[in-house]
N, C-alpha and C positions, 0 to 999 in steps of 0.2 A: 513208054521207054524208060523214063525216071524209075518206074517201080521194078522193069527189069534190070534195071544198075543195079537196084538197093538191093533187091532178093539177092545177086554177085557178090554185091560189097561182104551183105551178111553172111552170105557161107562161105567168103574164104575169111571172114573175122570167125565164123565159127569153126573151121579146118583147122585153122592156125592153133586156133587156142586149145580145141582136144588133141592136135598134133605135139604141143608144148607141153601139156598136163600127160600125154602116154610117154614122152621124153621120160619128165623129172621122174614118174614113177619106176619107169626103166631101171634108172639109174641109181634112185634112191633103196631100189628092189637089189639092184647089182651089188648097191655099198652097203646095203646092212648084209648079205647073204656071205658077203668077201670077210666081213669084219665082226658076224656073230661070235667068233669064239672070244675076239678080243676087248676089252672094253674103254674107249679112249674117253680119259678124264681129264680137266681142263690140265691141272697138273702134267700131263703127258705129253704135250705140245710145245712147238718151240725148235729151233734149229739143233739142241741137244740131241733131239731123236732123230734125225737126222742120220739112214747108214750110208757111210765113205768108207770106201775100202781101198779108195787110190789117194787118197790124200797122206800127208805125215802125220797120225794119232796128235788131239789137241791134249792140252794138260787134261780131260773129264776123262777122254777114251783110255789113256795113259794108268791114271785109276781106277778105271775098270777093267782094264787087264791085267793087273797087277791081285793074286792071293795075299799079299802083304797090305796091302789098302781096301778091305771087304768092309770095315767099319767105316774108314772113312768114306768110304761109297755111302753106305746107308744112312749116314749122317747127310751128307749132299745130298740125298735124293728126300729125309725129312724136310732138311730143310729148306726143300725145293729150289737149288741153286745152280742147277744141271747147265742152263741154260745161260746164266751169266758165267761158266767156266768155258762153254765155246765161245768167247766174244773173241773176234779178230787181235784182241790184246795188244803187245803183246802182258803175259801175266808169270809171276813168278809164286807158282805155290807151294806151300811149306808143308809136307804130306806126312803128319805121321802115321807108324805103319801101326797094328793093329796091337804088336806088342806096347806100343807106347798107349793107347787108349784102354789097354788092359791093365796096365799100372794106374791110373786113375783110382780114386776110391769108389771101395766098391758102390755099384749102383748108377754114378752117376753117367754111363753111356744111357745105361737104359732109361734111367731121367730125362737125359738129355733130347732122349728120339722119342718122346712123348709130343704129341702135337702141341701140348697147348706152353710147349716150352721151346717151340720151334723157332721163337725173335731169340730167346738166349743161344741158341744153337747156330745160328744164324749168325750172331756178333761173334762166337767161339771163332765159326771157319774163317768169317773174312778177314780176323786178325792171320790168320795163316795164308793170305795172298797180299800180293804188292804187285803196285804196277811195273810192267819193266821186263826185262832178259839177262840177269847179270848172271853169270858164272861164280862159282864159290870162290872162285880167286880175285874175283873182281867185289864181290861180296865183299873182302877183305878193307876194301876201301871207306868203308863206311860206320858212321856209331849208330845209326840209326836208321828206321828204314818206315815210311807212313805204309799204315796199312788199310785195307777196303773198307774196313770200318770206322776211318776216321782217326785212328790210333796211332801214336810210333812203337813201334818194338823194336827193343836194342841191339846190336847185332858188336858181338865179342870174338874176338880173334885169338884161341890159343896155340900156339907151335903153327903147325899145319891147319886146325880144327878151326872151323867157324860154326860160332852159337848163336843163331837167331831166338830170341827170347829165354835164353836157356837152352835149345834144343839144337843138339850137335845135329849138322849137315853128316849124312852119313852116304848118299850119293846121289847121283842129277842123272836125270832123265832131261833131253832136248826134246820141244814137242811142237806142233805145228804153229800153236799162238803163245808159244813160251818156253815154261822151262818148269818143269818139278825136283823139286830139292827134298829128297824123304829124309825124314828128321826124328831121333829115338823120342822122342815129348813131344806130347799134347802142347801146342802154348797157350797157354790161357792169358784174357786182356785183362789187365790191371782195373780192379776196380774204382768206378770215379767218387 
């Protein structure tokens, strides 16, 4: 009787397990056949990639829609920062549009989105966010403003116009975890 249990035990220990190994294959058969064309790199992952079509656009999706922010797109996606711009925030960032990164001298966007300069690029963007939701009128209230990289950048008040680092507030976008403020200049952080 004992050896008829065992030979039982054994074939549903061995059901089981070519039951689970035709599963994974299934499936693993399913997900590369679904995802041949495309190739997901670690880089690619993360709540950024993420599609919502019912939610209110975060500050990233905000610059991705936006033809006026295509460099600073590709600069956020060197510098693989996709992901820290959907964080629940809220965040306030300082967007400039592509005409301000064309004023730069020449070369150095294209410097800039080189991989192996991607910490410098890195410190560039997060001097252009801060924590927070203030409006440019509420902007107003302040001389200074700490930024994600650790920095303050100054924030000047003329007439109407507010200049964060230099760079004139030119209009606000409201976004789901903030607020984008598109600004004519790059701001670059003060060197330490």
């Amino acid at each position: 009787m004992s050896s008829i249990i065992k030979s039982c035990m054994m074939g549903l220990f061995l059901l089981s397990a070519l039951s689970g190994c035709k599963d994974r294959v299934e499936n693993e058969t399913t997900a590369s056949d679904s995802n041949a064309s495309e190739v997901i790199s670690e880089s690619n992952k993360g709540q950024a990639f993420i599609e919502d079509d019912a939610s209110t656009p975060n500050v990233l999706q905000i610059a991705l829609g936006s033809a006026e922010h295509s460099t600073l797109v590709k600069a956020i996606q060197a510098a693989e920062l996709e992901n820290a711009l959907v964080n629940a925030g809220p965040l306030m960032v300082f967007a400039p549009t592509n005409e301000a990164f064309d004023a730069l001298p020449d070369g150095t966007v294209e410097d800039l989105l080189k991989p192996e300069n991607k910490d410098a690029l890195a410190n560039i963007l997060k001097y252009h966010v801060t924590p927070g939701n203030y409006t440019k009128d509420f902007l107003k209230k302040f001389k200074k403003l700490g930024q994600a990289n650790n920095q303050n950048v100054p924030v000047e008040v003329k007439g109407d116009d507010v200049f964060i680092g230099g760079a004139k507030i030119i209009a606000s976008i409201p976004g789901g975890n903030g607020i984008v403020h598109v600004v004519d200049k790059v701001i670059l952080p003060p060197s330490e």
